[in-house]
C-alpha positions, 0 to 999 in steps of 0.5 A, a space after each residue: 887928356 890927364 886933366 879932362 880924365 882927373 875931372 871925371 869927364 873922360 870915363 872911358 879914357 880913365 878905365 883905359 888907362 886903369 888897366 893898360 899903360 900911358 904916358 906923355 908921347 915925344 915926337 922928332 924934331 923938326 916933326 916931318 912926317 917922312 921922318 916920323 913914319 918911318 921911325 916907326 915902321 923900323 923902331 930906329 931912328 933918322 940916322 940909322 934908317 936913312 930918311 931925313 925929311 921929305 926931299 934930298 939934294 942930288 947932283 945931276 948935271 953939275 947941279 944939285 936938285 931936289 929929289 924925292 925920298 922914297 922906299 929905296 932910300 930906307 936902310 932898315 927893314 920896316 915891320 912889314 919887311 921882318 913880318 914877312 921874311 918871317 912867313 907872315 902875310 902882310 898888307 901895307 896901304 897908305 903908309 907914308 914913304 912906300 913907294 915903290 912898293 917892296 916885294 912882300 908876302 902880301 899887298 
């Protein structure tokens, strides 16, 4: 985008970014949407909020099977969480590793 803004051709990018902050954004490595949405729901990372990648291995029977990462697995409060421990209504809709839903002053 710096470029097409440098070249005058993005105008209002270039006045965004003339009153407010911006820069190159880095992401987690590998980049699995599990991991990265959930870093930024609680601001920590995969070591601290417990979700590695889309499935875990579970032994069941002997045998280890993929299972799913969900909500329970996280070991972090999400923002939603500190919001509403905080008195504020929230509405989480759509937002990747939410289920189940946790109990929340709102949807």
């Amino acid at each position: 985008l710096l470029p097409l803004v440098q070249r005058g051709e993005t105008p209002a990018f270039a006045e965004l970014m003339a009153r407010g902050v911006f820069g190159e954004l880095q992401t987690l490595k590998p980049t699995w949407s599990p991991v990265i949405w959930t870093t930024i729901a609680t601001g920590k990372g995969p070591e601290k909020h417990g979700i590695e990648g889309f499935v875990y291995a579970a032994e069941v029977d002997g045998q280890m099977e993929p299972r799913v990462f969900n909500s329970g697995h996280r070991r972090t409060k999400a923002f939603w969480n500190i919001l509403s421990d905080r008195g504020r209504t929230v509405d989480v809709i759509g937002w990747w590793i939410t289920y189940p839903a946790e109990p929340i002053d709102g949807l």
